[in-house]
Residue frames as qw, qx, qy, qz and C-alpha x, y, z in Angstrom:
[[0.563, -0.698, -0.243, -0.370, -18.96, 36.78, 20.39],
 [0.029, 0.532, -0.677, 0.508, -16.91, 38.01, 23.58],
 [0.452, -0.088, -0.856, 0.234, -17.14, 35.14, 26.39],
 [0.092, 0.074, 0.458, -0.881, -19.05, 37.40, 28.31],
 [0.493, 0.270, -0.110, -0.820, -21.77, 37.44, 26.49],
 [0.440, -0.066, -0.862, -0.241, -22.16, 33.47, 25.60],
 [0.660, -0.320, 0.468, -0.493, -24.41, 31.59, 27.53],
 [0.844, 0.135, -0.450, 0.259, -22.21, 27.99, 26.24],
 [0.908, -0.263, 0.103, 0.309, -20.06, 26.32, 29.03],
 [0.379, 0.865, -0.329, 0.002, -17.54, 28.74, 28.44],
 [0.573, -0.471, 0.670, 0.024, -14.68, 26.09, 29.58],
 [0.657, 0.208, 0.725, 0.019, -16.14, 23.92, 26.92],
 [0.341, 0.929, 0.122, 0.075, -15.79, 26.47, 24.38],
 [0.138, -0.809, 0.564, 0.093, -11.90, 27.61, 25.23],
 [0.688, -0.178, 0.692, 0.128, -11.11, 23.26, 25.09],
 [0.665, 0.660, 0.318, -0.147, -13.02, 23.63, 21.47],
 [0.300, 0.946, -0.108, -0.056, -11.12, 26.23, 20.26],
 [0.083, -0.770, 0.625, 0.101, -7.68, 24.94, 21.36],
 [0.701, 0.101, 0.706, -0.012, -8.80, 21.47, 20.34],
 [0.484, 0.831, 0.213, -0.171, -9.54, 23.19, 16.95],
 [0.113, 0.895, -0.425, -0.076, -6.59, 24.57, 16.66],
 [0.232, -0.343, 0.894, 0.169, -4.37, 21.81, 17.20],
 [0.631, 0.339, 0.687, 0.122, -6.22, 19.41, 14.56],
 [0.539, 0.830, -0.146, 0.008, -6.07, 22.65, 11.75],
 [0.237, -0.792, 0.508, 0.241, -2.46, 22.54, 12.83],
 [0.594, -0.150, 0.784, 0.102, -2.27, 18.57, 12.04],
 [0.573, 0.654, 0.405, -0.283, -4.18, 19.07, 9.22],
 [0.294, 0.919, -0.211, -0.155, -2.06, 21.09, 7.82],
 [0.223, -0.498, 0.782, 0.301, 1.24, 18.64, 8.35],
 [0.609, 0.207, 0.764, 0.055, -0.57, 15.76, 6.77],
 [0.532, 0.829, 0.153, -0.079, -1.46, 18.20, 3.65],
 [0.033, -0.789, 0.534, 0.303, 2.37, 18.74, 3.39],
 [0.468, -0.236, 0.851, -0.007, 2.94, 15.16, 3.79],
 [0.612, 0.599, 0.501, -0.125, 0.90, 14.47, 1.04],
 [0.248, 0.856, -0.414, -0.183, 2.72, 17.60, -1.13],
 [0.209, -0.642, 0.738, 0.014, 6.06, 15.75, -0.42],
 [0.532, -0.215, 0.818, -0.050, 4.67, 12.34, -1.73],
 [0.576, 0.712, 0.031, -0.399, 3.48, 13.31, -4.85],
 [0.793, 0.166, 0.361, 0.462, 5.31, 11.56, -7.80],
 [0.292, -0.520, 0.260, 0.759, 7.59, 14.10, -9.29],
 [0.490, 0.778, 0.221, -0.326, 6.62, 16.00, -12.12],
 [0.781, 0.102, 0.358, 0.502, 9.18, 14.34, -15.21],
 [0.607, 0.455, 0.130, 0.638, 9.12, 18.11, -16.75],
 [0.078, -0.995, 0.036, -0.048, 10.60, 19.93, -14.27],
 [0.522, 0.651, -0.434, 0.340, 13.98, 21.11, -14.08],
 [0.637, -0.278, -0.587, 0.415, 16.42, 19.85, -11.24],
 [0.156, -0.315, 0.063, -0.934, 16.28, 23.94, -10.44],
 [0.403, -0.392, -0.172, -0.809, 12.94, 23.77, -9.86],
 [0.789, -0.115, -0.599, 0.073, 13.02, 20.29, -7.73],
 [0.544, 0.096, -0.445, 0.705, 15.05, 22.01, -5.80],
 [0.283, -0.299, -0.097, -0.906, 12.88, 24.74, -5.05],
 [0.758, -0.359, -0.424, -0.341, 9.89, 22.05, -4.12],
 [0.771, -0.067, -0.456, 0.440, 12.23, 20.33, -2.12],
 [0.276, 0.153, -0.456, 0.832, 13.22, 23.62, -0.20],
 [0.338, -0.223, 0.221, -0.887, 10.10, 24.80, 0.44],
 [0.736, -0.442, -0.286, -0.425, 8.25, 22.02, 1.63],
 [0.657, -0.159, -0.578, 0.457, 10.91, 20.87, 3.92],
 [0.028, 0.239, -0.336, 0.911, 11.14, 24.57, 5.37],
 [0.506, -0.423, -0.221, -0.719, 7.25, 24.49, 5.48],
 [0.796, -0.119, -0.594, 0.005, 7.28, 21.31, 6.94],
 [0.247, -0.055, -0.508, 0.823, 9.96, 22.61, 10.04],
 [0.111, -0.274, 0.076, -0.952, 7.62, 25.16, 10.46],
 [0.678, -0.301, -0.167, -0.650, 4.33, 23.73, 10.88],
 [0.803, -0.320, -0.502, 0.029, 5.60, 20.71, 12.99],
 [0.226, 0.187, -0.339, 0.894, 7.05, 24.06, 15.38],
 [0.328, -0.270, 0.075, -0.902, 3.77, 25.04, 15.50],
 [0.753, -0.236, -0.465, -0.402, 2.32, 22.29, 16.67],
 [0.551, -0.207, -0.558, 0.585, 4.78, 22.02, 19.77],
 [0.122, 0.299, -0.203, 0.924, 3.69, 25.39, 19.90],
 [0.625, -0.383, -0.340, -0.589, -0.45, 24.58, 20.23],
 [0.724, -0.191, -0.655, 0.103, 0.38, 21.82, 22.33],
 [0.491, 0.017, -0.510, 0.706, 2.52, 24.18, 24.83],
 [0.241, -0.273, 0.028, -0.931, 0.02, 27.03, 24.75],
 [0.748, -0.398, -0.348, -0.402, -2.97, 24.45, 25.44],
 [0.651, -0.450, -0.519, 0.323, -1.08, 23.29, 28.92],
 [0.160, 0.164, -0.038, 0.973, 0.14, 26.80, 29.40],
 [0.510, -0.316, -0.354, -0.717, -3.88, 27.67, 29.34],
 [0.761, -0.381, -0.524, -0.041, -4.76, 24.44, 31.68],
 [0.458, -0.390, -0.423, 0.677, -2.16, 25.34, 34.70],
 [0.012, -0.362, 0.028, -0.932, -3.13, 29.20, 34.06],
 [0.644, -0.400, -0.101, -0.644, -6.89, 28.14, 35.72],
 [0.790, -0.272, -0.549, -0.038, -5.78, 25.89, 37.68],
 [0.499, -0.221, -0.398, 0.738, -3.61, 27.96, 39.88],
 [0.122, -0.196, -0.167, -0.958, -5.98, 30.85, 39.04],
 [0.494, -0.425, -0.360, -0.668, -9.51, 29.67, 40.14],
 [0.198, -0.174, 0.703, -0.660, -9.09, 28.57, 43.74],
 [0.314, 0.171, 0.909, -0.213, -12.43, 27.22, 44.48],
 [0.619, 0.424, 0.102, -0.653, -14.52, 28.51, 41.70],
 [0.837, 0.260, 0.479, 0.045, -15.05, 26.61, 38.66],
 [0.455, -0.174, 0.553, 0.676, -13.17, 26.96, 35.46],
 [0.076, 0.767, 0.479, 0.420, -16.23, 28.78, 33.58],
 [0.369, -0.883, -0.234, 0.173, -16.21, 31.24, 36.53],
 [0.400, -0.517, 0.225, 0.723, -12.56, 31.85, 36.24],
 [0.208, 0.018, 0.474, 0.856, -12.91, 32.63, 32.41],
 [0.048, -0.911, -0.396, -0.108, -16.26, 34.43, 32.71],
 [0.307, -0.880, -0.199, 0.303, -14.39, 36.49, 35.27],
 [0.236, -0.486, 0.387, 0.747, -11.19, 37.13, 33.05],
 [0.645, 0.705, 0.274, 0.106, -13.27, 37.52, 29.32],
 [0.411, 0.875, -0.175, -0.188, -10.73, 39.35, 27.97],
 [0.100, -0.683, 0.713, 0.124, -8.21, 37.51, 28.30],
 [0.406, 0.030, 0.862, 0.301, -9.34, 34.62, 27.31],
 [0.638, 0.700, 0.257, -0.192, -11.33, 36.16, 24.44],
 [0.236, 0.799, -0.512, -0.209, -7.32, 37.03, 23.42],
 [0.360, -0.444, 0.816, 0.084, -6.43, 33.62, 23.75],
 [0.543, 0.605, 0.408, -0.416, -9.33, 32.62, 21.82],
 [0.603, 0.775, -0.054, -0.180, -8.68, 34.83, 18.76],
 [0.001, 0.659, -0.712, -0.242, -4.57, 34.21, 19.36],
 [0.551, -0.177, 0.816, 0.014, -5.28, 30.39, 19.05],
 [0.696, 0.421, 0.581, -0.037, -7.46, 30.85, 16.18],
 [0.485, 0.812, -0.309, -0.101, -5.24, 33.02, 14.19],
 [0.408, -0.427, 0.803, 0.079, -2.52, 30.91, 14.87],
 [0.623, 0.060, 0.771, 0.120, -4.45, 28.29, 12.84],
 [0.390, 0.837, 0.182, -0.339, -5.68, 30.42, 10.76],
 [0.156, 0.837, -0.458, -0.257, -1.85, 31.76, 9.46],
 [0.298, -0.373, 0.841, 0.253, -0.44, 28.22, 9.42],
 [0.692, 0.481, 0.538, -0.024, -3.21, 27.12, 7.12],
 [0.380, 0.899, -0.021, -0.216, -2.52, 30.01, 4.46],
 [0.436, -0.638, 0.610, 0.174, 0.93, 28.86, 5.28],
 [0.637, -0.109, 0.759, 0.079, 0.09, 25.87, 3.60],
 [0.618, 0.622, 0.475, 0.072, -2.16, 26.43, 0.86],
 [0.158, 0.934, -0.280, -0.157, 0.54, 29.56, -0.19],
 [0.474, -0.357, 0.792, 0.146, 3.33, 26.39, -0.38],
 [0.698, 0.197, 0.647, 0.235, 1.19, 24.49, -2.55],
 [0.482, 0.866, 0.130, -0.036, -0.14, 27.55, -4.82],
 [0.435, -0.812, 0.331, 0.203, 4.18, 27.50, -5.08],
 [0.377, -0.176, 0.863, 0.287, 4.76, 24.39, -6.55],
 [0.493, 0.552, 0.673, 0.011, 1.68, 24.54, -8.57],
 [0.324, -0.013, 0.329, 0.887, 2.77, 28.20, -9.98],
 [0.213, -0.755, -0.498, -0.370, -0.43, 30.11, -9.01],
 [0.402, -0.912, -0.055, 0.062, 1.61, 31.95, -5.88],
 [0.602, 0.685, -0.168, 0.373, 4.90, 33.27, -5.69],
 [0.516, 0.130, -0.503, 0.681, 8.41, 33.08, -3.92],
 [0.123, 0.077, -0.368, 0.918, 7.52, 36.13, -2.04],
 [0.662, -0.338, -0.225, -0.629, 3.52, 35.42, -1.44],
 [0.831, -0.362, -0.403, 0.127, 5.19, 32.61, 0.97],
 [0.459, 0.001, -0.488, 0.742, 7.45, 34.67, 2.79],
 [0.464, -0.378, -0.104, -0.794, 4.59, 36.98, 3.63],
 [0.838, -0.232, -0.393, -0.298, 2.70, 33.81, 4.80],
 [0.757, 0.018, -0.442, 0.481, 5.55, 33.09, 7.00],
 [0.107, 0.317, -0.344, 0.877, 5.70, 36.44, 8.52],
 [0.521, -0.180, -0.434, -0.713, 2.37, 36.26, 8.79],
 [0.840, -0.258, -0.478, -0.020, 2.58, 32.95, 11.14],
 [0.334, -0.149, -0.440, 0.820, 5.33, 34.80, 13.82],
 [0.112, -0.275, 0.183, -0.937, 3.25, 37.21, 14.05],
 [0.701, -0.484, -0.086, -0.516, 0.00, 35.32, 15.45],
 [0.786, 0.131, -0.443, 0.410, 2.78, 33.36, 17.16],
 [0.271, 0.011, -0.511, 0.816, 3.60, 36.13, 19.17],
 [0.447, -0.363, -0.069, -0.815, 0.05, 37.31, 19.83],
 [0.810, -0.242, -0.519, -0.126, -0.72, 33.55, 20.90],
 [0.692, 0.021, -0.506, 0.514, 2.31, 33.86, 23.83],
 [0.137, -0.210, 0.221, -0.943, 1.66, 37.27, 25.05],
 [0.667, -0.245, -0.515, -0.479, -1.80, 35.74, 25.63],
 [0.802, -0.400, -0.431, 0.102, -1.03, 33.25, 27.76],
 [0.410, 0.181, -0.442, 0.777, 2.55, 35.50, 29.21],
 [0.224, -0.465, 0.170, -0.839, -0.12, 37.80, 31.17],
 [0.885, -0.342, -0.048, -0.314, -1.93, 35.13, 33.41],
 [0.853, 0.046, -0.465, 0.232, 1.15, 32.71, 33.83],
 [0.638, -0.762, -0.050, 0.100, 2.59, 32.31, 36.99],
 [0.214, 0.887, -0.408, 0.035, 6.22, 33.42, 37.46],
 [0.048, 0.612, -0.752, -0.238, 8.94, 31.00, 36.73],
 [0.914, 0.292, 0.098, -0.266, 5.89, 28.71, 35.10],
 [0.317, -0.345, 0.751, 0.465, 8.33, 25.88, 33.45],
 [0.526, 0.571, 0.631, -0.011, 5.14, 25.50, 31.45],
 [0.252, 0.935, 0.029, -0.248, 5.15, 29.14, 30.40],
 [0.201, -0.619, 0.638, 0.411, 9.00, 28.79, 29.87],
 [0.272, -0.097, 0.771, 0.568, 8.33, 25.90, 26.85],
 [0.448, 0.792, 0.403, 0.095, 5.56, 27.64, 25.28],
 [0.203, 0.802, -0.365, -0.427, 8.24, 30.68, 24.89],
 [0.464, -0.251, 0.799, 0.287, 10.64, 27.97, 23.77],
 [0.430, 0.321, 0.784, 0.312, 8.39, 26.90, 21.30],
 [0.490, 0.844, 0.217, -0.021, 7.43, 29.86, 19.96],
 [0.071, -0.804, 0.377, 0.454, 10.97, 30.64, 19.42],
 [0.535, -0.091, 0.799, 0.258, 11.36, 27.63, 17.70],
 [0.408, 0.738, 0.529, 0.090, 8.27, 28.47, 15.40],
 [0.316, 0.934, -0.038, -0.165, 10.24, 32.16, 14.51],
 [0.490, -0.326, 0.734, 0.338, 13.42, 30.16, 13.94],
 [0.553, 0.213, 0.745, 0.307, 11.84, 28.19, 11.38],
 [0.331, 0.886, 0.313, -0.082, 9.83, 31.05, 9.78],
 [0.209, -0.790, 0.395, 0.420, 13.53, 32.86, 9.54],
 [0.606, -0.118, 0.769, 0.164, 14.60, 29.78, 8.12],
 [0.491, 0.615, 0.612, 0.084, 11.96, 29.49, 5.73],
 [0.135, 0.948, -0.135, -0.253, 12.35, 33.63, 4.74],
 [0.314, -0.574, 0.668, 0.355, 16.15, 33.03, 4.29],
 [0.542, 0.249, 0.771, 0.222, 15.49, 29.66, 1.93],
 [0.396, 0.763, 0.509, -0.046, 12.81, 31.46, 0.12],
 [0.011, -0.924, 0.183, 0.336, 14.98, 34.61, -0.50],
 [0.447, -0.242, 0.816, 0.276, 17.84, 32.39, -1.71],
 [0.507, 0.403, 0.754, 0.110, 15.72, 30.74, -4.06],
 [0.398, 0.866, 0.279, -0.120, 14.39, 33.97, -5.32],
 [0.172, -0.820, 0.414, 0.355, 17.58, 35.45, -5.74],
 [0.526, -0.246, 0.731, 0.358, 19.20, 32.11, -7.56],
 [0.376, 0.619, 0.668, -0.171, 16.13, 32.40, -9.92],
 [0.335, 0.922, 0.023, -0.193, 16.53, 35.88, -11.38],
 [0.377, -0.720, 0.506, 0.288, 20.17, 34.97, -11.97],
 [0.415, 0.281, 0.742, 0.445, 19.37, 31.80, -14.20],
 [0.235, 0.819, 0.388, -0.350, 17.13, 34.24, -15.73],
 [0.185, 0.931, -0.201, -0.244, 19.05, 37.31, -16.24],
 [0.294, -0.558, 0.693, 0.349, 21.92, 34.89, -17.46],
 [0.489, 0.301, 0.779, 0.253, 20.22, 33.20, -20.03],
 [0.292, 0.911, 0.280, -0.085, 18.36, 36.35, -21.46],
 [0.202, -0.758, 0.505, 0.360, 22.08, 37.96, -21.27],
 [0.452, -0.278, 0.757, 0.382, 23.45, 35.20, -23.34],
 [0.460, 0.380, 0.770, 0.226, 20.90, 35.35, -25.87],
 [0.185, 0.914, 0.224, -0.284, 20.61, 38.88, -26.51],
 [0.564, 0.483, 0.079, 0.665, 22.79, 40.99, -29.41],
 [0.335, -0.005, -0.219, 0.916, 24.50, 44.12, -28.71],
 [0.060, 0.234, 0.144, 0.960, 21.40, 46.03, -29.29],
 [0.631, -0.360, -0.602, -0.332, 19.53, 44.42, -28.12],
 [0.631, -0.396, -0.470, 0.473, 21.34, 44.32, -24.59],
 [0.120, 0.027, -0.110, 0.986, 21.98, 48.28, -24.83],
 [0.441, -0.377, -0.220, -0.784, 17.91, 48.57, -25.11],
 [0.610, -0.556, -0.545, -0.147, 17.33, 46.62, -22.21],
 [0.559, -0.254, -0.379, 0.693, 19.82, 48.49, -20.29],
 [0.032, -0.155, -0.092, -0.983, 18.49, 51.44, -20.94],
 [0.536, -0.590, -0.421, -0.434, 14.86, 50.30, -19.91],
 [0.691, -0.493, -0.498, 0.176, 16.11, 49.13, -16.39],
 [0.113, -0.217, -0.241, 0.939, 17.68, 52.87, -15.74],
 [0.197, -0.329, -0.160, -0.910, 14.15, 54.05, -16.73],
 [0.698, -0.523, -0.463, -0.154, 12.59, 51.50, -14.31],
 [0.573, -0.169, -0.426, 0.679, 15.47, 52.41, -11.84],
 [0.051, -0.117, -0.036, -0.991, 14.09, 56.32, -12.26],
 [0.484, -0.462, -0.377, -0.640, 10.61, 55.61, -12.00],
 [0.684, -0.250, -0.624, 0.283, 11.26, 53.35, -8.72],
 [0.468, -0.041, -0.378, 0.798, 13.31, 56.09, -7.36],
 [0.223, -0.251, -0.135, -0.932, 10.58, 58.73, -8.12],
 [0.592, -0.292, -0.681, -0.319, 8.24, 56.65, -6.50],
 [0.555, 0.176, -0.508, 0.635, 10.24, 56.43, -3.66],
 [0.023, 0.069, -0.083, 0.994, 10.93, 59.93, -2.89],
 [0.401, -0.353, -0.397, -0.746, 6.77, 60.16, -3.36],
 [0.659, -0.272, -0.688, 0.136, 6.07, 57.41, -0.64],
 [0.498, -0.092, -0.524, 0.685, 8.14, 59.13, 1.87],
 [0.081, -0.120, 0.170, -0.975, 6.49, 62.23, 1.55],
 [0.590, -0.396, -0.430, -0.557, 2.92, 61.03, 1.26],
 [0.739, -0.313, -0.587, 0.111, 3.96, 59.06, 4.90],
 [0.225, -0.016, -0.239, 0.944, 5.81, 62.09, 6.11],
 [0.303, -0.253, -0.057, -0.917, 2.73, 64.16, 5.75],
 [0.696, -0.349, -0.590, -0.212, 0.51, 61.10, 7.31],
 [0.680, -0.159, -0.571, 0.431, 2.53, 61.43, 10.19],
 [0.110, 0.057, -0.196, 0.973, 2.29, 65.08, 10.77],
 [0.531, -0.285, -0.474, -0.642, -1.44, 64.76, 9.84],
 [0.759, -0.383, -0.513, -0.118, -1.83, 62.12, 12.86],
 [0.489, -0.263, -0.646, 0.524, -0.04, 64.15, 15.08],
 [0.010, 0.154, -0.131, 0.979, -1.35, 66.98, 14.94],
 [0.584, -0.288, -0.533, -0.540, -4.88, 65.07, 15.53],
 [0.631, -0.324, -0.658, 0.254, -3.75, 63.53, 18.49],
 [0.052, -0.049, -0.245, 0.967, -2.85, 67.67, 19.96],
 [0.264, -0.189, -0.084, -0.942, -6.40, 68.35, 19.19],
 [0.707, -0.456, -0.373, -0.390, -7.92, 65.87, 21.08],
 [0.560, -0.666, 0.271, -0.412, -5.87, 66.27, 23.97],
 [0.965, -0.079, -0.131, 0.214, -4.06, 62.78, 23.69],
 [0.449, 0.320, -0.396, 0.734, -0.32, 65.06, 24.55]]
């Protein structure tokens, strides 16, 4: 429901929401913190330890980023109406801007939103129910309502705000770590198919290795045929969506 349209204390409703948000945020470290304090599982390999070990520390950077990040947006938010509403009240001023703070709103609650998925995509990691690359998603996933959350607040702030200046700060920090985290995670995957393909290698006869080389040039063909298909199916989307935009007049 747009803020226009409530007929809550809409002040008391914006505090909610960014109060909200920063306690899913916490919520979420203390669920790492927990991950991380688990007794160690006696049959995994040191490999895989490692793994645990990388990706809850990355997570870990990440989500205590984002919490400098809540923290900066919620004063970011407070001096925005305070040097914004002159003598009305602080309902009045966000009645009178609803959209913008309905965007701050939804940025604050996708923010918590992505760093939650964040989390539970970390454990479903270690638990082997989500995969290497179902958390770098999740990570992308968190810069991006990251930068919805800053643009938010960048269109009201006042120029050379030192507030505004460490919410950017912190949200660079928060796509730092997400990099971070990507990078790790990539690594990992990468180290992964190696033990893999080097154990399957070592255990395979001659003919056994000449038929699997021979599947992975017919998966390398099908890929490639795929490809080639993609491009055109997106090539023709694109002609398709401009030639819609000539016939209503949008050129």
């Amino acid at each position: 429901v747009s803020v226009a349209n409530t007929n809550e204390d809409v002040s008391d409703l914006v505090e909610r929401e960014m109060l909200n948000a920063a306690r899913a945020i916490d919520e979420a470290v203390r669920r790492l913190q927990a991950l991380a304090n688990q007794p160690r599982d006696s049959s995994l390999t040191d490999h895989q330890v490692q793994v645990h070990d990388a990706i809850l520390d990355s997570s870990m950077a990440m989500t205590n980023a984002i919490a400098q990040l809540i923290r900066a947006a919620t004063a970011s938010q407070q001096e925005i109406v305070a040097q914004g509403r002159g003598s009305s009240t602080k309902a009045a001023f966000y009645k009178k801007n609803n959209r913008w703070t309905d965007g701050l709103i939804s940025a604050a609650k996708a923010v918590a939103v992505a760093t939650n998925n964040l989390v539970e995509t970390a454990d479903g990691v270690i638990k082997g129910t989500r995969s290497l690359e179902h958390l770098v998603v999740a990570a992308r996933e968190v810069s991006a309502a990251t930068v919805q959350l800053v643009a938010a607040s960048r269109v009201k702030s006042q120029l050379h705000s030192k507030t505004q200046e460490r919410l950017e700060l912190a949200a660079k920090a928060v796509t730092e770590a997400s990099a971070h985290l990507v990078r790790a995670t990539q690594r990992l995957t990468e180290k992964e198919e190696e033990n893999r393909q080097a154990e399957d290698f070592d255990k395979m006869s001659n003919l056994e290795f000449k038929s699997k080389e021979m599947e992975q040039q017919v998966m390398i063909l099908k890929l490639e045929k795929d490809l080639v298909g993609a491009r055109r199916r997106l090539a023709e989307m694109r002609r398709h969506g401009y030639h819609a935009d000539e016939e209503d007049g949008s050129f």
